[in-house]
C-alpha positions as CSV (number, residue, x, y, z in Angstrom):
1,X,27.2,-9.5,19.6
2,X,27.9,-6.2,17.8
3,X,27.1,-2.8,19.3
4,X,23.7,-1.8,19.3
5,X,22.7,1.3,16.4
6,X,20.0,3.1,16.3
7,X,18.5,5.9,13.7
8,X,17.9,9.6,15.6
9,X,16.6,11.8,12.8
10,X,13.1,11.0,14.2
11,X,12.4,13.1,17.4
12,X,8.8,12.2,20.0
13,X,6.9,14.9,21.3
14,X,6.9,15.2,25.3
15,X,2.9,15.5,25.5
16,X,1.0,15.4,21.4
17,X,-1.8,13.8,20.6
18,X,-2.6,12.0,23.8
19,X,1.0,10.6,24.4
20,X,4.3,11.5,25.9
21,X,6.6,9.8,23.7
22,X,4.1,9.1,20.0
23,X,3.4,5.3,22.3
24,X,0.0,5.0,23.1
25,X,-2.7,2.4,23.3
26,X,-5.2,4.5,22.1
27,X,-3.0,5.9,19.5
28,X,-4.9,6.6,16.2
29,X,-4.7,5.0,12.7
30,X,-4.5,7.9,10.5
31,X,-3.8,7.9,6.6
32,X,-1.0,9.8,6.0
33,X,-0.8,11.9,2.1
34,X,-4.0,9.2,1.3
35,X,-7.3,10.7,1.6
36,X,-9.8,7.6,1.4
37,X,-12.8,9.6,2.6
38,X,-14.5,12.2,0.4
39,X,-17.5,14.4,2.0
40,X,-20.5,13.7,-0.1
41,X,-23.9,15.6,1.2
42,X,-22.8,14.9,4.3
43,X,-22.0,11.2,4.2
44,X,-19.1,9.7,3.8
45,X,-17.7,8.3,1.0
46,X,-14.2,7.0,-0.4
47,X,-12.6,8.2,-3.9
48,X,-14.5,10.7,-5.7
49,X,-17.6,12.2,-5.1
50,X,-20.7,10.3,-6.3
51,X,-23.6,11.2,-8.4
52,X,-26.7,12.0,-6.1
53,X,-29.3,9.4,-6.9
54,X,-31.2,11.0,-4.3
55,X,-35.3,11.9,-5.8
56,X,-36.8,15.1,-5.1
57,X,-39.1,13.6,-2.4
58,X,-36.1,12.1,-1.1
59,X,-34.2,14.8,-0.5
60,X,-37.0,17.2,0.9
61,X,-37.1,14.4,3.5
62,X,-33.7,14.1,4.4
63,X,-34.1,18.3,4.8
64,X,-36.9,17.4,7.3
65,X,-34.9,15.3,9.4
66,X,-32.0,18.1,9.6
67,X,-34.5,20.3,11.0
68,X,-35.3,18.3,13.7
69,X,-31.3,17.1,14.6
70,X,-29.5,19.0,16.9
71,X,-28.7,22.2,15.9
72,X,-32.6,23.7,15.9
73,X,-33.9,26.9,16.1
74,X,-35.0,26.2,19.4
75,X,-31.2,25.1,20.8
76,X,-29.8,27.5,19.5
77,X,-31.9,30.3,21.4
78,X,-31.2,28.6,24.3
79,X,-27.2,28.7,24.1
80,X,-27.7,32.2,23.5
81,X,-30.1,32.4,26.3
82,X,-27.2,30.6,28.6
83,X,-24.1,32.4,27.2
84,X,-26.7,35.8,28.0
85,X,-27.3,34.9,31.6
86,X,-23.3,33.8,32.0
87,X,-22.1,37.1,30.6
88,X,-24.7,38.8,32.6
89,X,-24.2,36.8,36.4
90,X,-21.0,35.0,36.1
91,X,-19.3,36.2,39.5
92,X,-15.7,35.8,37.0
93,X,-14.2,36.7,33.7
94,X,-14.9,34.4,30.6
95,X,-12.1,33.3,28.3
96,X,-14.2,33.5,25.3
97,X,-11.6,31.3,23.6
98,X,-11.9,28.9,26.1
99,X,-15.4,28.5,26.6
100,X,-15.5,28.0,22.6
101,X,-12.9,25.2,23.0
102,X,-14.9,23.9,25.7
103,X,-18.1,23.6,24.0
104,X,-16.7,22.3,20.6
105,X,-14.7,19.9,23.4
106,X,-17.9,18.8,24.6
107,X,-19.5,18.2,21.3
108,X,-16.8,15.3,20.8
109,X,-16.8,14.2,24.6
110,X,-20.6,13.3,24.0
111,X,-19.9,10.6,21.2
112,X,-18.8,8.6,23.9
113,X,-15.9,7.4,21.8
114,X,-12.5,7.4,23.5
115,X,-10.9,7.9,19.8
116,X,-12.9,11.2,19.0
117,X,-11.7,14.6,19.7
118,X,-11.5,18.2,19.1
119,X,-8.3,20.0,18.7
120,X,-7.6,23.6,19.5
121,X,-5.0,25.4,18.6
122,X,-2.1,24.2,21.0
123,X,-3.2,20.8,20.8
124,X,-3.5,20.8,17.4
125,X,0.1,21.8,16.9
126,X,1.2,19.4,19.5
127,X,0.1,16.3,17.5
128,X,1.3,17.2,14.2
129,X,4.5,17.8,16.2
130,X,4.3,13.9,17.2
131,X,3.9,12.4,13.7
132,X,6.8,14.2,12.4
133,X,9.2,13.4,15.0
134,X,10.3,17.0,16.7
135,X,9.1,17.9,20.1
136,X,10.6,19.5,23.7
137,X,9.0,17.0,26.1
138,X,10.1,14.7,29.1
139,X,10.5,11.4,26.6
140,X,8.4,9.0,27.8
141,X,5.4,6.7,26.0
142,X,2.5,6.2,28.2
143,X,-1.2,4.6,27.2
144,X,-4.7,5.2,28.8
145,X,-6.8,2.3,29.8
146,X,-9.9,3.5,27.6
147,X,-12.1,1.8,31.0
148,X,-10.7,3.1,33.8
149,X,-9.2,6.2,32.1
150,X,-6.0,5.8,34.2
151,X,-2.7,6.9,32.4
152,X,0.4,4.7,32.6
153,X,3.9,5.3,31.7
154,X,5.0,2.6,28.9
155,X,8.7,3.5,28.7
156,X,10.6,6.2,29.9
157,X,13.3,6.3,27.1
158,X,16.9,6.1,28.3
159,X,19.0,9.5,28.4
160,X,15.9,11.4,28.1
161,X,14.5,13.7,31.0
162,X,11.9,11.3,32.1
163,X,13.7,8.0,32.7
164,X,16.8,10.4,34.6
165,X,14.3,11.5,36.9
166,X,13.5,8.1,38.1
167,X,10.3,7.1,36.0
168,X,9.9,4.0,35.9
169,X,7.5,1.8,33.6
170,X,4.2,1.1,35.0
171,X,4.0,4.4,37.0
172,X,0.4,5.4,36.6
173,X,0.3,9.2,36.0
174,X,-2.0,11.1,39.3
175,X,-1.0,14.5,39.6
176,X,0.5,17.2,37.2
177,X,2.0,20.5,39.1
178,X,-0.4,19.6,42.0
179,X,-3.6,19.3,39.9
180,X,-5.1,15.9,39.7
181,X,-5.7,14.7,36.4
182,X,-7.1,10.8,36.6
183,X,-10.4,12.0,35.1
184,X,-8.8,14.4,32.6
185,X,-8.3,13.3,29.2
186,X,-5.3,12.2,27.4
187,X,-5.6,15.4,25.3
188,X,-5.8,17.4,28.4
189,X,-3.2,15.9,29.9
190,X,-0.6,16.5,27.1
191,X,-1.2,20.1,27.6
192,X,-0.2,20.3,31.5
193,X,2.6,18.7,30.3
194,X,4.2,20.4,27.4
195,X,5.6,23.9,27.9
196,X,9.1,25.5,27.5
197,X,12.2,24.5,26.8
198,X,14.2,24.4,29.7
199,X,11.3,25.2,32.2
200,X,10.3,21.9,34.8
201,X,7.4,20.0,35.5
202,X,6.2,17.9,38.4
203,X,5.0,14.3,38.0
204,X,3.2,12.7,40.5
205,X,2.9,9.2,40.5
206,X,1.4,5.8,41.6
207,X,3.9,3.2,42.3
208,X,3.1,-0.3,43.2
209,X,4.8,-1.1,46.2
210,X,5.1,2.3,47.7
211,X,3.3,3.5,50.5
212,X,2.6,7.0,49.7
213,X,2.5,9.1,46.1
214,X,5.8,10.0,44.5
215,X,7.0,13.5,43.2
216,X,9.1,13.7,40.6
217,X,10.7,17.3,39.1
218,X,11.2,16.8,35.2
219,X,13.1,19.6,32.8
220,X,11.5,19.7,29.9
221,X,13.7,19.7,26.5
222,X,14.4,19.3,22.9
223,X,13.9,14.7,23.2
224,X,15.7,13.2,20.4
225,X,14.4,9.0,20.7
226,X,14.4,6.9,17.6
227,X,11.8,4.8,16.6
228,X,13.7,2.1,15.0
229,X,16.7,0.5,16.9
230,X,18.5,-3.0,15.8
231,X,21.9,-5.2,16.4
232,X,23.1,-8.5,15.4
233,X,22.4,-10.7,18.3
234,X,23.8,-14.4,18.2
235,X,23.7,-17.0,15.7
236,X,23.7,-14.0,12.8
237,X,19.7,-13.2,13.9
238,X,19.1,-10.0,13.5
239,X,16.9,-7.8,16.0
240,X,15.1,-4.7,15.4
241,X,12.7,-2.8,17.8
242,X,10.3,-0.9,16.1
243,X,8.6,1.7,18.9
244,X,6.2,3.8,16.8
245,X,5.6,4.1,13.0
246,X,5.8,7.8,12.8
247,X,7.1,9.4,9.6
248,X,10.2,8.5,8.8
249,X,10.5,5.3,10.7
250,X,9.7,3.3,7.1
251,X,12.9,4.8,6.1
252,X,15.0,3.6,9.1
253,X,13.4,0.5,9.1
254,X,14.6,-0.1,5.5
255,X,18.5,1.2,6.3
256,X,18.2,-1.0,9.4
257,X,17.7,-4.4,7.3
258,X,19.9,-3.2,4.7
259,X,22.4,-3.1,7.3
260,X,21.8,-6.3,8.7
261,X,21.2,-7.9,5.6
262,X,25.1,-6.8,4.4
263,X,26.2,-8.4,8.4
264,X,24.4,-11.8,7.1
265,X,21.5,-11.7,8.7
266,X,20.0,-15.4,9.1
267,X,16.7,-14.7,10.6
268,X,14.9,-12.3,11.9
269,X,12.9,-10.6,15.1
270,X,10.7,-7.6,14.8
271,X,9.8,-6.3,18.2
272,X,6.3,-4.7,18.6
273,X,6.1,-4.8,22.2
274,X,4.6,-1.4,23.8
275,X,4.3,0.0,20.3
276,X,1.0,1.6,20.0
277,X,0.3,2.7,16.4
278,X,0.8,5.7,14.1
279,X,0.5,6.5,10.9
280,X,-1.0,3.6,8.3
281,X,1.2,4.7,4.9
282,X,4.6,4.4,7.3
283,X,3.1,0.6,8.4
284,X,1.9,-0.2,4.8
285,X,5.6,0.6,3.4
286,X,7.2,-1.5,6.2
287,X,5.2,-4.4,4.9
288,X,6.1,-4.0,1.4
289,X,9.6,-4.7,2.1
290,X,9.1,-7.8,3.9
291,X,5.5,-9.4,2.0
292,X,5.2,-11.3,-1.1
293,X,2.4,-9.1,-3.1
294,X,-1.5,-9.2,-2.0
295,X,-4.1,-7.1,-0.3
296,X,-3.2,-6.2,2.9
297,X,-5.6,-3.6,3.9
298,X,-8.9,-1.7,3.6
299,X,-11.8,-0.3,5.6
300,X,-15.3,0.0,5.9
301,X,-18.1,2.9,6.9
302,X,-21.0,3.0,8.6
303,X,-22.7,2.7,5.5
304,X,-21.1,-0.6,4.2
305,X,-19.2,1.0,1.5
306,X,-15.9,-1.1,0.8
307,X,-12.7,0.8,-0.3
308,X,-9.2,3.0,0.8
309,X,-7.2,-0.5,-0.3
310,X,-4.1,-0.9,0.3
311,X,-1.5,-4.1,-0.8
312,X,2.2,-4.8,-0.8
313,X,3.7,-5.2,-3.7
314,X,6.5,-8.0,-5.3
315,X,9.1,-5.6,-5.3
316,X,10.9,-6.6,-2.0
317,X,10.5,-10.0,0.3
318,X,12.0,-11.3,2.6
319,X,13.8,-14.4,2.4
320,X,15.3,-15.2,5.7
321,X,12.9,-16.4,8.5
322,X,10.9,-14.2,11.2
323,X,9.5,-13.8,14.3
324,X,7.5,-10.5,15.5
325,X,7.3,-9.9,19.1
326,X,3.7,-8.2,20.5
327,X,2.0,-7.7,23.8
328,X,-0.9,-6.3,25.3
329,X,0.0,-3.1,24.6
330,X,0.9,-3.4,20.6
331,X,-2.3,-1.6,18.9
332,X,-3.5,-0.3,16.1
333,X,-1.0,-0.1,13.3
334,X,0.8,-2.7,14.8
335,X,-2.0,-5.2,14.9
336,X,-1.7,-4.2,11.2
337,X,1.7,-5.1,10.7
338,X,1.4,-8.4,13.0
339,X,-2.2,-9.4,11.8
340,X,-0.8,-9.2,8.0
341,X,2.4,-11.2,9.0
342,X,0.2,-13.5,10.6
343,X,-2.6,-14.1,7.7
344,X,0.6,-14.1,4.8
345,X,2.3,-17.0,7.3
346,X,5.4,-14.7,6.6
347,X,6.4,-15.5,10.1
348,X,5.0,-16.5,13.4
349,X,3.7,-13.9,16.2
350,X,5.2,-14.9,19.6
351,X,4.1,-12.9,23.1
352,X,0.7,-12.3,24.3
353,X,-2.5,-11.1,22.6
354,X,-2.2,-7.2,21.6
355,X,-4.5,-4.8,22.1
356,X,-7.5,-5.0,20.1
357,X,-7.8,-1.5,17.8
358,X,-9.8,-2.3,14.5
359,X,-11.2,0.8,13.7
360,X,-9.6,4.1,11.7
361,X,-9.9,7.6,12.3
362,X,-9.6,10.7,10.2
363,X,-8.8,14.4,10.9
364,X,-11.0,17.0,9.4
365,X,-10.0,20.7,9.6
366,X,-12.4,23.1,10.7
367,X,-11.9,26.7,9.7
368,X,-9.8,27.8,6.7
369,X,-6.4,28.5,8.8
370,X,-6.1,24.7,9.8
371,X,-6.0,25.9,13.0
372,X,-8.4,23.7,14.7
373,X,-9.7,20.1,13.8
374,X,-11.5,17.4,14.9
375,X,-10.7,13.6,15.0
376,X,-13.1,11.4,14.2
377,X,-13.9,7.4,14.5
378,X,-15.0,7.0,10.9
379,X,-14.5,3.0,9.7
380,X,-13.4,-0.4,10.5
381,X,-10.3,-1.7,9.0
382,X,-9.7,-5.2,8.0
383,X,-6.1,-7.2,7.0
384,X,-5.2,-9.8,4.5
385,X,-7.5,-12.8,5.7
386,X,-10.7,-10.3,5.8
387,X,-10.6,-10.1,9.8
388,X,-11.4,-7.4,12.0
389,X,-9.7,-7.5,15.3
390,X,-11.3,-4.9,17.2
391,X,-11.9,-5.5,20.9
392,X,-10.6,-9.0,19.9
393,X,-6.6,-8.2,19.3
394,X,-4.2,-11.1,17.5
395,X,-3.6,-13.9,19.5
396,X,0.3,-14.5,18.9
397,X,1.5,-18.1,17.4
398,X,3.7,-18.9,20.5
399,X,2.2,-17.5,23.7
400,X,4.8,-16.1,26.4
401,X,4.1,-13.9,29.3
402,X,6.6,-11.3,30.5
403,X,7.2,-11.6,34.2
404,X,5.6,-8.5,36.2
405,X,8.6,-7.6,38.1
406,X,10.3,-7.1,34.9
407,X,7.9,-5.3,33.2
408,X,9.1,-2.1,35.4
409,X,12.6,-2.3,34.4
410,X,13.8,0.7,32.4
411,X,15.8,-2.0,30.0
412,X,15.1,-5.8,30.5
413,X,18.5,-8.1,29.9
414,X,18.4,-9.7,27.0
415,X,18.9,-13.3,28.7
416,X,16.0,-12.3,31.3
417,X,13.2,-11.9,28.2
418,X,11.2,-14.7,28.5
419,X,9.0,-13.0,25.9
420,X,12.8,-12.1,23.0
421,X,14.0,-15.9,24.2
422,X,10.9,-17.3,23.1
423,X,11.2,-15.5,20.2
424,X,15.1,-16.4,19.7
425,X,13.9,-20.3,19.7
426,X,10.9,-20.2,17.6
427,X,13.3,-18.5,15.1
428,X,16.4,-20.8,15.4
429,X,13.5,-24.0,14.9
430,X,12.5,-22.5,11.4
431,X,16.2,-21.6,10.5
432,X,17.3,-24.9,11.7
433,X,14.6,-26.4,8.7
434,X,15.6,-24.4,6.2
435,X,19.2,-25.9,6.0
């Protein structure tokens, strides 16, 4: 077996966007340099603005109904009336900033979607940080069960600060320096965690199996983890583990079969396991390289309209067999990678059923520094065969459970993988008919 490689140019922020590593269940599908939706008189639309068809009456009507929405003449007075009484009894200073975060916060809070938020200026910062790869952090991937709202560490990635600490996998997140966050927010979260280089943090955890909390003092530093890492594993099959698709991961991803390819690769495993999403353009190019040409993406809005499609093209294929490896925790873009590989019967899916993340959202900036933004839940996406797999997930070809007890190891032996054996046979069956 030749010496594991792995591409580093990529860095994860410690706490951006919900995450501490760019691996999150509720990680967002965002369109990276593509912008599908246009604003059209406040709907929204994809491609270029539309012609209004809208008649006079028509539109004096939709007028009516603005007046009556939320912001009124009558709501308004009474903010003012609040933010009056507050500056004029509030026993303690105001952060103006703050109390403007916190209402624009609250605005988002109150869609009652778990993929909808507001962005100030640190946070804002933090997550374009993520999705290009260069943060100071603690290096770990965590998700948030979007029920319960509890945080759990994913994978604490080996020679970062995190995993030499002692964090293990599974270790749900309950206290940051002393203040308990399980009812905070991911976003909120990410900022108790970030801070200066150099500087600690403490981590108090849940552990199954221990008696009392545990207490954990992190440094924080400059985290350098790739997301693509590969070798050659037996029988020439090659193996690479994909953990986010951030910006340039496309690009290591590419070097990474090249590679292979050049050792005499036979077949092929692309693990998915724990990888919860990123950015749909990085995804998109992954598949080109390995589909024959088709549609392999596009969305819909709220108000039916069809478009932002997306297809691989005949360029590059790949012509050895494969096997992609998901779990419960592979969401979002990777549902679109697996889903596509899945409808094209470019390989078979082995694990258990991923996630279930079908829907797309979009950042919109909102003032003219980019300083602030909002996310927003604004269509569902469907793959090759026309599905949507949201709240559903992809039920994998060949089903496998991981053993819990080896779910908390910080690496899992190759020969102890139920999940990569499984794999390694469905593989070495298809090979095995192609001679």
């Amino acid at each position: 077996m030749n010496e594991k490689k792995s591409y580093q140019r990529g860095m994860l922020t410690g706490v951006a966007g919900g995450i501490l590593g760019c691996l999150i269940v509720v990680a967002i599908l965002v369109v990276a340099g593509v912008n599908i939706f246009a604003a059209n008189n406040g709907h929204i639309i994809f491609g270029a603005e539309e012609e209004s068809s809208m008649e006079e009456t028509e539109l004096e009507t939709t007028i009516e109904e603005e007046e009556t929405g939320v912001l009124t003449e009558e709501f308004l007075e009474k903010v003012e009336r609040i933010y009056s009484d507050m500056q004029s009894y509030f026993l303690y200073d105001i952060d103006e900033k703050a109390l403007r975060d916190g209402m624009l916060d609250g605005m988002l809070k109150a869609l009652d979607d778990p993929y909808s938020c507001y962005y100030n200026e640190e946070e804002l910062v933090s997550m374009m940080e993520t999705t290009q790869g260069e943060y100071v952090g603690i290096g770990v991937s965590v998700s948030q069960n979007v029920n319960t709202g509890l945080i759990t560490i994913l994978k604490p990635y080996k020679g970062a600060p995190g995993a030499e600490a002692g964090l293990l996998p599974g270790d749900v997140l309950y206290k940051i320096n002393d203040q308990e966050i399980t009812t905070m927010e991911l976003d909120s979260v990410v900022g108790l965690i970030r801070g200066e280089e150099g500087s600690t943090v403490k981590i108090t955890v849940y552990r199954e199996g221990e008696a009392d909390y545990l207490d954990f003092e992190v440094e924080r530093r400059m985290v350098e983890i790739p997301t693509v890492e590969y070798e050659m594993l037996d029988n020439q099959i090659g193996y690479i583990i994909v953990s986010a698709f951030e910006g340039n991961t496309d690009e290591q991803f590419e070097a990474a079969m090249k590679d292979l390819t050049e050792q005499g690769m036979k077949g092929l495993i692309i693990d998915l396991r724990d990888n919860g999403g990123g950015l749909l353009d990085t995804v998109v190019n992954m598949l080109d390289y390995v589909l024959p040409e088709g549609l392999i993406f596009y969305v819909k809005d709220k108000y039916e309209n069809v478009g932002g499609e997306m297809y691989s093209t005949s360029d590059c294929y790949l012509e050895v067999p494969l096997v992609v490896l998901v779990n419960e925790n592979s969401a979002s873009a990777s549902e679109v990678f697996a889903g596509n590989i899945q409808d094209f019967k470019a390989g078979k899916l082995v694990g258990t059923t991923t996630f279930g993340k079908g829907i797309m959202q979009s950042m919109y900036y909102e003032d003219p520094r980019y300083s602030t933004a909002i996310k927003l839940t604004v269509a569902d996406y469907y793959i090759h065969s026309g599905r949507n797999i949201h709240k559903i997930g992809i039920t994998p070809d060949v089903e496998v459970e991981l053993e819990e007890e080896l779910k908390k190891l910080l690496t899992i032996p190759h020969e102890q993988d139920t999940q990569l054996q499984a794999g390694i046979a469905t593989l070495m069956e298809a090979m095995s008919l192609e001679q």
